[in-house]
Each structure stands twice: as structure tokens, then as C-alpha cells.
PyMOL CGO cylinders between C-alpha atoms (Angstrom):
from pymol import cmd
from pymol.cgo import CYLINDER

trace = [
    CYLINDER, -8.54, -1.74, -4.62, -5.33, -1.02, -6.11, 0.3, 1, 1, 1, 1, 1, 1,
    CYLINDER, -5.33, -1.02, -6.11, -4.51, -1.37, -9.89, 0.3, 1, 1, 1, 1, 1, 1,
    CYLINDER, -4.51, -1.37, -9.89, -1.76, -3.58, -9.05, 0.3, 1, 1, 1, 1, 1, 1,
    CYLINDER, -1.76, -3.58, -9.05, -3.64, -5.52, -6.27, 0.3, 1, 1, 1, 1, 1, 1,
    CYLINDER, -3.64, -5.52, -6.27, -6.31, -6.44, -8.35, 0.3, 1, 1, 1, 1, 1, 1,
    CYLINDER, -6.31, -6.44, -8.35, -4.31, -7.20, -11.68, 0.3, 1, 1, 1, 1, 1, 1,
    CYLINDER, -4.31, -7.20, -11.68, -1.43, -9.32, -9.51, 0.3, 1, 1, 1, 1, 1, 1,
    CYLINDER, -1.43, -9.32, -9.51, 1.24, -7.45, -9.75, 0.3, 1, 1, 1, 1, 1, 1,
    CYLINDER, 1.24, -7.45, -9.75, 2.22, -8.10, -6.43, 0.3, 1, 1, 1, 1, 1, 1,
    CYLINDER, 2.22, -8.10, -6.43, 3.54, -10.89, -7.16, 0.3, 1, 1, 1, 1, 1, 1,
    CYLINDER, 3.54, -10.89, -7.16, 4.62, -10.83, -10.96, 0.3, 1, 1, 1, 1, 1, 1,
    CYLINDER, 4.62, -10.83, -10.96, 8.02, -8.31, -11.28, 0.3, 1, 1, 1, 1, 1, 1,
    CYLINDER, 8.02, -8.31, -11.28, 8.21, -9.15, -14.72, 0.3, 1, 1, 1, 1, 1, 1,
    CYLINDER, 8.21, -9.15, -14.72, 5.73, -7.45, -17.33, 0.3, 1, 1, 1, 1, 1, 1,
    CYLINDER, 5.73, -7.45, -17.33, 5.68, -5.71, -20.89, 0.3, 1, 1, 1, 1, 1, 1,
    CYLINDER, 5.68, -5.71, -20.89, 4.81, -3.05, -21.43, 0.3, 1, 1, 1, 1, 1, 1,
    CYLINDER, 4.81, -3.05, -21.43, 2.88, -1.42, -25.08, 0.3, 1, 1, 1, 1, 1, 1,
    CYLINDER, 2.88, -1.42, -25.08, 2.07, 1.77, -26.31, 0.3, 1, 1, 1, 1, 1, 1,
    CYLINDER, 2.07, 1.77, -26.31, -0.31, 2.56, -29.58, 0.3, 1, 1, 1, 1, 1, 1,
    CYLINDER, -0.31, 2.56, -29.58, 2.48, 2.25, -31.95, 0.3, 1, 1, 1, 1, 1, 1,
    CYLINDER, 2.48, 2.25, -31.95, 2.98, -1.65, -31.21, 0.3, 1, 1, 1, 1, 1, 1,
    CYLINDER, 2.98, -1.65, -31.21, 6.65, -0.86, -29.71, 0.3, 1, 1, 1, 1, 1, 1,
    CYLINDER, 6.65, -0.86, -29.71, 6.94, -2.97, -26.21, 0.3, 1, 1, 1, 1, 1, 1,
    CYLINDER, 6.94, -2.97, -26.21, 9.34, -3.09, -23.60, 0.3, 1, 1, 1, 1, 1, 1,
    CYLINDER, 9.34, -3.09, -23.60, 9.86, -5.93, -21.29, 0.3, 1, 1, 1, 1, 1, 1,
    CYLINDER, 9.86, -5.93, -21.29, 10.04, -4.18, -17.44, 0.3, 1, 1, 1, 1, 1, 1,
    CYLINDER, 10.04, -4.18, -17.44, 11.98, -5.74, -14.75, 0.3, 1, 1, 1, 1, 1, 1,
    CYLINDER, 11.98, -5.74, -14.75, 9.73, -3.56, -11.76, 0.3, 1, 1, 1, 1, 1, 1,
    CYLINDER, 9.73, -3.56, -11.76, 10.56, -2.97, -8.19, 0.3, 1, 1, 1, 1, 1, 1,
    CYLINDER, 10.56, -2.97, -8.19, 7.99, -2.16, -5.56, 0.3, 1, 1, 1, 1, 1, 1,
    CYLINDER, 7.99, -2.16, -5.56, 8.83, 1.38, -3.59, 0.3, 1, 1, 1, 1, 1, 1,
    CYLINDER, 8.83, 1.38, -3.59, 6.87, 2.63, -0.73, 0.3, 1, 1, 1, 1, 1, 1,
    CYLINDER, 6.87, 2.63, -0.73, 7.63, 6.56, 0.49, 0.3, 1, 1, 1, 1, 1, 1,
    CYLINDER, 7.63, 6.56, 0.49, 7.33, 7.92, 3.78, 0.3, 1, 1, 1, 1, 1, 1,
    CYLINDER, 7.33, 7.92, 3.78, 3.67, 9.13, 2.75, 0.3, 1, 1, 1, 1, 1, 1,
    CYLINDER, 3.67, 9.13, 2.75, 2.55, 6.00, 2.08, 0.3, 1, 1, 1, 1, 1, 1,
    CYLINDER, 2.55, 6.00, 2.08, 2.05, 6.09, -1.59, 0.3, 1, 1, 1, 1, 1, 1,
    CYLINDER, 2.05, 6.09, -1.59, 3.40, 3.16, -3.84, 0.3, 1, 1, 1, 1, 1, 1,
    CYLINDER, 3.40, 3.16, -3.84, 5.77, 3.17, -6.98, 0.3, 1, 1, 1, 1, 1, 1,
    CYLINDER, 5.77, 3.17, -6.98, 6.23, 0.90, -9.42, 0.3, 1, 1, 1, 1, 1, 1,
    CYLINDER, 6.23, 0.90, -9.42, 9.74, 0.78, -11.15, 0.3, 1, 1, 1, 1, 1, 1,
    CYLINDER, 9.74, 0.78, -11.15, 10.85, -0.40, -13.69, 0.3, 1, 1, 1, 1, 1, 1,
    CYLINDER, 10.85, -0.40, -13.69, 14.56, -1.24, -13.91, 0.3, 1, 1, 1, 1, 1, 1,
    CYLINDER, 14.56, -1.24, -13.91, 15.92, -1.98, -17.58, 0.3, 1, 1, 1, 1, 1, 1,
    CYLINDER, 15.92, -1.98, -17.58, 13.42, 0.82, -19.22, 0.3, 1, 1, 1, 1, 1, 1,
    CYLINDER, 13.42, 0.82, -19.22, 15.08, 2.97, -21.95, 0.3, 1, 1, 1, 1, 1, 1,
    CYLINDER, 15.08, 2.97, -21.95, 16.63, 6.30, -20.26, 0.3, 1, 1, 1, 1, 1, 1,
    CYLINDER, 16.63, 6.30, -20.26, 14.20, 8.67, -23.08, 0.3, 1, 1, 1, 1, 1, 1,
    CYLINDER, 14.20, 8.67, -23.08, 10.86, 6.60, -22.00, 0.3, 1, 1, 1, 1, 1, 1,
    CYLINDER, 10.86, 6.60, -22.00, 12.26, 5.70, -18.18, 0.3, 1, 1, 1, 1, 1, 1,
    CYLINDER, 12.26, 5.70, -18.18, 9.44, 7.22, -15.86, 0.3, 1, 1, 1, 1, 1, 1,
    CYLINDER, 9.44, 7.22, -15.86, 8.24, 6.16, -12.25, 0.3, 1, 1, 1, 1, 1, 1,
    CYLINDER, 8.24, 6.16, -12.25, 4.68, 4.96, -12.45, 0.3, 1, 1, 1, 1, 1, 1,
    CYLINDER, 4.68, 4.96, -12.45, 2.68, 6.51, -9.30, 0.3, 1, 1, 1, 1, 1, 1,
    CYLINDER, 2.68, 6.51, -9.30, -0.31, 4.49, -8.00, 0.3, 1, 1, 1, 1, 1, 1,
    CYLINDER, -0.31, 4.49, -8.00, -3.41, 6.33, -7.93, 0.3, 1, 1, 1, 1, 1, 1,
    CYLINDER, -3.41, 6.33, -7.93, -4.55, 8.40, -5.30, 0.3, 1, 1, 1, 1, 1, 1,
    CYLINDER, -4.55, 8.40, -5.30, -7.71, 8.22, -3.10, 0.3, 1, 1, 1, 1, 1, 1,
    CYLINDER, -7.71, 8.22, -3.10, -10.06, 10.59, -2.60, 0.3, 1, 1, 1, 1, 1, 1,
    CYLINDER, -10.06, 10.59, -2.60, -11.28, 8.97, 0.33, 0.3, 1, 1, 1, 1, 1, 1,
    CYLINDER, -11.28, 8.97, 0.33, -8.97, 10.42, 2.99, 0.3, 1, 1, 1, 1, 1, 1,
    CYLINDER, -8.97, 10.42, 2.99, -10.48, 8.25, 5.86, 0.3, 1, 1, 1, 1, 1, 1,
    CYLINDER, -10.48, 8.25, 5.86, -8.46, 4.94, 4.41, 0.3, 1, 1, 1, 1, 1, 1,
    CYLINDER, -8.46, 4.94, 4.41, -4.48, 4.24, 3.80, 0.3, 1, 1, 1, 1, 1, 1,
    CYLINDER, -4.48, 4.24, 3.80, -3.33, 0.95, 2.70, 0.3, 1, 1, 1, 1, 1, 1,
    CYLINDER, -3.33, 0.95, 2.70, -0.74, -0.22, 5.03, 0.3, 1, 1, 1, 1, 1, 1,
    CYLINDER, -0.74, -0.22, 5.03, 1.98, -2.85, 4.46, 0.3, 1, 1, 1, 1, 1, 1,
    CYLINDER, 1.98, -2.85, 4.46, 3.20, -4.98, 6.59, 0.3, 1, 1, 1, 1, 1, 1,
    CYLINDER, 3.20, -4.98, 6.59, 7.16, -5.40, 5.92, 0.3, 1, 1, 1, 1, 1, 1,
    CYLINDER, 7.16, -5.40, 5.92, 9.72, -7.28, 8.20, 0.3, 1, 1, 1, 1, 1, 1,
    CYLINDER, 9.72, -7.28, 8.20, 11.31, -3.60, 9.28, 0.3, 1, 1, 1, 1, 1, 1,
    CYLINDER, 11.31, -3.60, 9.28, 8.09, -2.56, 10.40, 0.3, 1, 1, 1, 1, 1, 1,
    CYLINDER, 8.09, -2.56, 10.40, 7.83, -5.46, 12.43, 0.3, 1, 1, 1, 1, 1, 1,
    CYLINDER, 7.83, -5.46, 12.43, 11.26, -5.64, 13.86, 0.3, 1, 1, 1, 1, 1, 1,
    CYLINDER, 11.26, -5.64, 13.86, 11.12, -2.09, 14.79, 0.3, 1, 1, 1, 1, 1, 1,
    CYLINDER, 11.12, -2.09, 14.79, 7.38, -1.96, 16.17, 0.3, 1, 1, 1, 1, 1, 1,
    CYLINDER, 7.38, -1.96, 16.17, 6.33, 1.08, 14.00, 0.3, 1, 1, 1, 1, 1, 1,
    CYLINDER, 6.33, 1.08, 14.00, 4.83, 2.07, 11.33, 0.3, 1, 1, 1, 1, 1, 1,
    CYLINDER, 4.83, 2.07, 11.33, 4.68, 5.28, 9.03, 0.3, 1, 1, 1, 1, 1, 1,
    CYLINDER, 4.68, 5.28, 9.03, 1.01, 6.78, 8.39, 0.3, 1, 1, 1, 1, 1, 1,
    CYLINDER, 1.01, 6.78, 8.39, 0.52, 8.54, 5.21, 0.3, 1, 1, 1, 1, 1, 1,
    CYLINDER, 0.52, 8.54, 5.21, 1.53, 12.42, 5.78, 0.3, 1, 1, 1, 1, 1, 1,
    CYLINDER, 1.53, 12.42, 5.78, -1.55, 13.41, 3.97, 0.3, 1, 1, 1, 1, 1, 1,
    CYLINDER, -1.55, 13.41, 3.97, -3.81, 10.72, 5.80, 0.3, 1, 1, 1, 1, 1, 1,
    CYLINDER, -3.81, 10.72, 5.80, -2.43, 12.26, 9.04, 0.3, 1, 1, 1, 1, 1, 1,
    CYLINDER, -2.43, 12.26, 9.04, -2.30, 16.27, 8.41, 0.3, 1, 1, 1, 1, 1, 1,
    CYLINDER, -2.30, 16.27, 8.41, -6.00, 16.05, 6.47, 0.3, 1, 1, 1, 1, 1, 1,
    CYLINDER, -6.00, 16.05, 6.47, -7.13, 13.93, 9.76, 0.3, 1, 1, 1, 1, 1, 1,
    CYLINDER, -7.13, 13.93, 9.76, -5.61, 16.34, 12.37, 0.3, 1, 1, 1, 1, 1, 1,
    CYLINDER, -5.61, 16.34, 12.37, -3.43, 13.62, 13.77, 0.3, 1, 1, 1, 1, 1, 1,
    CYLINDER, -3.43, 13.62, 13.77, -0.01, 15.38, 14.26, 0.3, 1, 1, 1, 1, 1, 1,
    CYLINDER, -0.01, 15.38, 14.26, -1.18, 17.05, 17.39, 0.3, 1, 1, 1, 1, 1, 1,
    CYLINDER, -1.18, 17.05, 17.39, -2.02, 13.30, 18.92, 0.3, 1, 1, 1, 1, 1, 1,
    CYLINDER, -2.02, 13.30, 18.92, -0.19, 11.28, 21.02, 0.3, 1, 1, 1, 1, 1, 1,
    CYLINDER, -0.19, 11.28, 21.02, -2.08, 8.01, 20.79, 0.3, 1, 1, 1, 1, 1, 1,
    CYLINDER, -2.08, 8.01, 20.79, -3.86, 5.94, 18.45, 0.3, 1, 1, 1, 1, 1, 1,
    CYLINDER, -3.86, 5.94, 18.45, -6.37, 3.02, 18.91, 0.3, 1, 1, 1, 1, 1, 1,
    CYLINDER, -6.37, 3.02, 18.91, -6.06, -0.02, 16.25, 0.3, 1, 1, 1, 1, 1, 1,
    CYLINDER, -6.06, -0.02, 16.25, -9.02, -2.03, 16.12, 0.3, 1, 1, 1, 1, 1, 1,
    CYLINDER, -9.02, -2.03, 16.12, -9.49, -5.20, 14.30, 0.3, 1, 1, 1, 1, 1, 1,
    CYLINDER, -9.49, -5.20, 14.30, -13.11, -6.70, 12.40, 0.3, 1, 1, 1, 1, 1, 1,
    CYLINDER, -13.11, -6.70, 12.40, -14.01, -8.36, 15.97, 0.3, 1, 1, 1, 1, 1, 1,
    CYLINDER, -14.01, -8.36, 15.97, -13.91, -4.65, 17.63, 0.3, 1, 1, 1, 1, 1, 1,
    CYLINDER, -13.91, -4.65, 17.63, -10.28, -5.60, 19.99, 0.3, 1, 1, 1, 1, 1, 1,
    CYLINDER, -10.28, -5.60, 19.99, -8.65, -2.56, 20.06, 0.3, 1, 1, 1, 1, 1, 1,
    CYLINDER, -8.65, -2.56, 20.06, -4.31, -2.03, 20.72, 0.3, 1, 1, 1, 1, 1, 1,
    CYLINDER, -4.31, -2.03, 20.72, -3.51, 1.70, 21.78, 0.3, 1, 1, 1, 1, 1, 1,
    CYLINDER, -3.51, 1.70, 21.78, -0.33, 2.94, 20.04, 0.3, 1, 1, 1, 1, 1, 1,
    CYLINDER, -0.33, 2.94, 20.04, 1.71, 5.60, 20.90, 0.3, 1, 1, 1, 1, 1, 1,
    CYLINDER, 1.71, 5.60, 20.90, 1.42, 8.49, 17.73, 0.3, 1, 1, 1, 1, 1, 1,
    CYLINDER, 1.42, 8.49, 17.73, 4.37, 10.58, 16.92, 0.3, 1, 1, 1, 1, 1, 1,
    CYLINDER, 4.37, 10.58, 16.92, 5.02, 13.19, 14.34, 0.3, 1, 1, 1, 1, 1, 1,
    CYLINDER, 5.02, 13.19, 14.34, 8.44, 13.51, 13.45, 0.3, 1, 1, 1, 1, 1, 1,
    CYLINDER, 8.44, 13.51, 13.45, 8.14, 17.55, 12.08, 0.3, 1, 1, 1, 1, 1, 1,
    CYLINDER, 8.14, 17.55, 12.08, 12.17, 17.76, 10.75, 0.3, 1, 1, 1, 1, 1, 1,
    CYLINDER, 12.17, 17.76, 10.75, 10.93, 14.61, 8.25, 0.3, 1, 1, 1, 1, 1, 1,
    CYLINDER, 10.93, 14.61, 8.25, 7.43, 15.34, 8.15, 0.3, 1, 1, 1, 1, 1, 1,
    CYLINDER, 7.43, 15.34, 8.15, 6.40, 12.27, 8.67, 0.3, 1, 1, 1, 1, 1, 1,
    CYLINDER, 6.40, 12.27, 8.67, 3.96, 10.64, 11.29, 0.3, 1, 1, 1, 1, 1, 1,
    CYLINDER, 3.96, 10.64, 11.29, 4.26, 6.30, 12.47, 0.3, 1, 1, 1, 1, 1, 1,
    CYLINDER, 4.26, 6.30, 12.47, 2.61, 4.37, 15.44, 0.3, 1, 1, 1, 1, 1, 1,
    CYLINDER, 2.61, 4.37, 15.44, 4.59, 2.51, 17.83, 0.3, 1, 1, 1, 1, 1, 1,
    CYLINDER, 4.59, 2.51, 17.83, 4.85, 0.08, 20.92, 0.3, 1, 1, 1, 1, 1, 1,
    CYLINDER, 4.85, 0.08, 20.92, 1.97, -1.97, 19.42, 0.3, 1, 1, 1, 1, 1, 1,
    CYLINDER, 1.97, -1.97, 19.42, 2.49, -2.62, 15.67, 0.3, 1, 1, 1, 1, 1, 1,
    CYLINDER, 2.49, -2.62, 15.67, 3.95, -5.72, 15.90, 0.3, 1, 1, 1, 1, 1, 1,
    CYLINDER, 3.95, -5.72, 15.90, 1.27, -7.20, 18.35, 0.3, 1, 1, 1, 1, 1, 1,
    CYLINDER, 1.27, -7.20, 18.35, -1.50, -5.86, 16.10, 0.3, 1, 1, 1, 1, 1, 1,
    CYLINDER, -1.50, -5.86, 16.10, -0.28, -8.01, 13.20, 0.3, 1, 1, 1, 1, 1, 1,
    CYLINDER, -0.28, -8.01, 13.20, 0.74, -10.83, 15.35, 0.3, 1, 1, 1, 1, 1, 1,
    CYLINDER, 0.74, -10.83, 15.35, -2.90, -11.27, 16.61, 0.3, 1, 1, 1, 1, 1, 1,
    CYLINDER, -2.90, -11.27, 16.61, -4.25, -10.55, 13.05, 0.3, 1, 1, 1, 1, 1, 1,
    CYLINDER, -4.25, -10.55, 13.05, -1.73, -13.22, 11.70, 0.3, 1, 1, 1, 1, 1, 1,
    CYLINDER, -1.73, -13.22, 11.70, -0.41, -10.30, 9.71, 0.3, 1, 1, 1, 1, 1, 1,
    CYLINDER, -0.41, -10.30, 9.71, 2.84, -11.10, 7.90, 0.3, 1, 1, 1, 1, 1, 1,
    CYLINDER, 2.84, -11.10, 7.90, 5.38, -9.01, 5.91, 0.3, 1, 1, 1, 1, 1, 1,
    CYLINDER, 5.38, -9.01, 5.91, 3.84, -8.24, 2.37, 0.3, 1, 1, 1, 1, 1, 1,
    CYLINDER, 3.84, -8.24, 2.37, 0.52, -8.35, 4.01, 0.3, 1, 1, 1, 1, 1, 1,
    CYLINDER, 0.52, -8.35, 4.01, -1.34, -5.07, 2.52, 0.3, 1, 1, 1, 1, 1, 1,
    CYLINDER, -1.34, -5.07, 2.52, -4.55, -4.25, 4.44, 0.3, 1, 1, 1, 1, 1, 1,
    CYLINDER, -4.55, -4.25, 4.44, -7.10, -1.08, 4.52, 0.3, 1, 1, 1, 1, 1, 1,
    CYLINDER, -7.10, -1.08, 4.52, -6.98, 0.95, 7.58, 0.3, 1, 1, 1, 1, 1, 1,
    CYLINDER, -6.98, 0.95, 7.58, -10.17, 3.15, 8.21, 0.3, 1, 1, 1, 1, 1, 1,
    CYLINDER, -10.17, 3.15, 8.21, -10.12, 6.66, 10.38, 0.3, 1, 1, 1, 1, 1, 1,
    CYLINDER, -10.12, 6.66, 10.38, -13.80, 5.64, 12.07, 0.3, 1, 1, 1, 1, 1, 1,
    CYLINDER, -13.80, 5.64, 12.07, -13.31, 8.22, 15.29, 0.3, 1, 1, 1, 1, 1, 1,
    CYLINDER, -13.31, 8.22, 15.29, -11.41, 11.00, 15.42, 0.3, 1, 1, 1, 1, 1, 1,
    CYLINDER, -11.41, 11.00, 15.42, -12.21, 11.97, 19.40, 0.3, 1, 1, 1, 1, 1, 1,
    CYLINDER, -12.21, 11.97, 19.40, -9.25, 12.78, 21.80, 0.3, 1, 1, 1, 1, 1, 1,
    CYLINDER, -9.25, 12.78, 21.80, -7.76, 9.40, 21.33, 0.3, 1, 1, 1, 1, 1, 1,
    CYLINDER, -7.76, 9.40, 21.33, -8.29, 8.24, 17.19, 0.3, 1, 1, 1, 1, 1, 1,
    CYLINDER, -8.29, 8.24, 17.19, -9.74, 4.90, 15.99, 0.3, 1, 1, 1, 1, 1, 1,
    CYLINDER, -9.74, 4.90, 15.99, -8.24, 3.27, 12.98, 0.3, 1, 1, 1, 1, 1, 1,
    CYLINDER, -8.24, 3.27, 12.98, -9.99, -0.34, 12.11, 0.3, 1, 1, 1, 1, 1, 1,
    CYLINDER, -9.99, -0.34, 12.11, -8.74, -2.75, 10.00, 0.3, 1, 1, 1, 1, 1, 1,
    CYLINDER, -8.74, -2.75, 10.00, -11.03, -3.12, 7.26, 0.3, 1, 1, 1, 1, 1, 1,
    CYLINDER, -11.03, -3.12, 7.26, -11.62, -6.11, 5.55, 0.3, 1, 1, 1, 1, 1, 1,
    CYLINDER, -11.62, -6.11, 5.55, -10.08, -6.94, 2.05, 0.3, 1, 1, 1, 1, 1, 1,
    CYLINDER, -10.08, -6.94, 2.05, -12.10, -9.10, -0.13, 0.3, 1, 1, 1, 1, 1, 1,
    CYLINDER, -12.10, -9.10, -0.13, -9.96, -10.21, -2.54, 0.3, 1, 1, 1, 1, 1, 1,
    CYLINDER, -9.96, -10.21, -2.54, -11.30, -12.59, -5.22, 0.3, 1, 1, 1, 1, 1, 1,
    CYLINDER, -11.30, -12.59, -5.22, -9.07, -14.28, -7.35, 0.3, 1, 1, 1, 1, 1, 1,
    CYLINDER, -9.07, -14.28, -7.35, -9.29, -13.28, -10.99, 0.3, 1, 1, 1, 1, 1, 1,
    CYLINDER, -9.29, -13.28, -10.99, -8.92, -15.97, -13.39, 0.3, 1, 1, 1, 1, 1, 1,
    CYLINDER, -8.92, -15.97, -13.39, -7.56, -14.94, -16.86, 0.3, 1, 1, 1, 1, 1, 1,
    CYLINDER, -7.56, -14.94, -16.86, -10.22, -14.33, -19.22, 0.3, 1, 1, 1, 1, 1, 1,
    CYLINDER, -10.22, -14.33, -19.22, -9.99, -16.18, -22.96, 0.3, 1, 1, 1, 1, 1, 1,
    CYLINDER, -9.99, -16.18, -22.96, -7.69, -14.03, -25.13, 0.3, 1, 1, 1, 1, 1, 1,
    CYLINDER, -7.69, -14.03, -25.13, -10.53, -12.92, -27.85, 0.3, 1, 1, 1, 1, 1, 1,
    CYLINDER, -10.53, -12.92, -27.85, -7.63, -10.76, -30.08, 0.3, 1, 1, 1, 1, 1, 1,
    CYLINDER, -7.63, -10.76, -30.08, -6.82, -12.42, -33.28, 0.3, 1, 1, 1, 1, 1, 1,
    CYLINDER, -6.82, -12.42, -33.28, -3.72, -12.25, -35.48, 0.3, 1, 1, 1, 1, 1, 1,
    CYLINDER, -3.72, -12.25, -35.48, -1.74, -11.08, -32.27, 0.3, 1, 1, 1, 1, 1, 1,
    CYLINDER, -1.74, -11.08, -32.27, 1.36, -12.69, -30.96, 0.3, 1, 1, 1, 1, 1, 1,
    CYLINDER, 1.36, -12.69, -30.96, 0.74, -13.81, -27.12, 0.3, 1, 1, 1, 1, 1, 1,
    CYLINDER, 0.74, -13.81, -27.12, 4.26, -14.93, -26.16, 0.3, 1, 1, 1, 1, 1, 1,
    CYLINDER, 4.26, -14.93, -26.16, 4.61, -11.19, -24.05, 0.3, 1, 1, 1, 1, 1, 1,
    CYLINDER, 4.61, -11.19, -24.05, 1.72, -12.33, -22.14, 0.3, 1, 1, 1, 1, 1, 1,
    CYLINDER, 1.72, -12.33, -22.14, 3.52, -14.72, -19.97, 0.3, 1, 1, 1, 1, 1, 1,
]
cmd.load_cgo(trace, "trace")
């Protein structure tokens, strides 16, 4: 799981941030996929001298990409695989794609590599495959390469989220008011 998955940020667009020295910032941040798949974080009203795009971090496990359900994706039937997920996979010389769900139902999608953008998405069955998963937009799910024959497998992998509860705020003599 995700840094920002686990820790809510989601949902919250509003955080400060601290370094060592005690100087904080409050960040106004804006979620940004990219073609490859990968996530920013950005934050909008940060000083130009400290202004930086925060990456999520990478997997090593180049089976899995998180995908994202958004209402584009939806309304155009397609979506973008990570370009590393699909060049480390061999998957730019395929022409379909198999989506299977935790109950083993599988929806074949067509698989096109778009080499003048470098980019790879699945289409004519995106929007089905959420549909029966009751995928919505700002759903983010796990996607798992579990056959790579002449037609790929991608399953949907299960994401147990738990809900963290704050935990008591143990620091003393510390102001809490950026902690909303």
C-alpha cells in the first residue's frame, strides 16, 4: 500500500508540512497521475525556493500497478497501463488482454501500444469491468500480471484496507493546531 493510501491522503488536500528546523508550510496538494501510471502529489501555495513535486514510491514488484478508476476512463472505455509495467512484462507486442476479477470472471480487452506517446491502455471493456466490480471513479485497486501466455491475465487483487484510527498524540510541549 501506498504512503498516501494508508495515511488518508486521498481524501485530505490540505496538510502541513515540517522539516527539522521547526519551519512548516501549510500545502494546498493536488493529485496527478502520468501516462506511466505513477502518482504526484502537489502542492500548490509552496514557496518557489522549497516548491518540489513529491513522487510516490516505486515498486519493485513489476507484476502489480495500481489503477484508478476516473470518470474519463470510464467515459472513454480505456485505460493507460504503466509504460514500465507493460515494456518489463512484454506487453507492447499484444493485442489483447484478459481482466479477471477475485471470483475468476474474466473480460478480454483489446491492448494497444501507442509507440509516438509511448504509452500502452486497454479498451472496449474497461468500463464493463468496473461496472460489474461496482468500480467507481476514485476507486484505486491492485492489478496483478498472473499469466503472461499469448493472451495476458491481469486479476484484480484484493485491497484490504483497514481503517486507521489516530493514535493518542504522546509529544508534549508541542502545539497541535497544524494537525487538523
Amino acid at each position: 500500500m501506498t504512503f498516501g493510501l494508508v495515511n488518508g491522503l486521498e481524501k485530505k488536500f490540505k496538510i502541513v508540512l515540517m522539516n527539522e528546523k521547526g519551519e512548516s508550510w501549510k500545502i494546498h496538494l493536488r493529485r496527478q497521475a502520468k501516462p506511466d501510471g505513477r502518482f504526484y502529489m502537489i502542492g500548490e501555495n509552496v514557496p518557489k525556493k522549497k516548491r518540489q513535486k513529491i513522487e510516490a514510491a516505486p515498486s519493485s514488484d513489476q507484476s502489480c500497478f495500481e489503477a484508478i478508476v476516473t470518470t474519463s476512463n470510464l467515459r472513454t472505455d480505456s485505460m493507460y497501463i504503466p509504460k514500465k509495467f507493460a515494456v518489463s512484462n512484454g506487453l507492447i507486442e499484444n493485442h489483447q488482454i484478459d481482466l479477471m476479477n477475485e471470483h475468476g470472471k474474466s473480460w478480454t480487452l483489446y491492448l494497444r501500444y501507442e509507440a509516438n506517446r509511448k504509452r500502452c491502455n486497454m479498451s472496449r471493456g474497461w468500463r464493463s469491468f468496473c461496472v460489474a466490480n461496482g468500480k467507481k471513479p476514485g476507486d484505486i485497486f491492485n492489478l496483478k500480471l498472473v499469466r503472461n501466455e499469448e493472451r495476458p491475465v491481469l486479476k484484480l487483487l484484493p485491497m484490504n484496507l483497514h481503517k486507521i484510527e489516530p493514535s493518542n498524540d504522546t509529544r508534549q510541549d508541542t502545539e497541535k493546531s497544524f494537525l487538523v
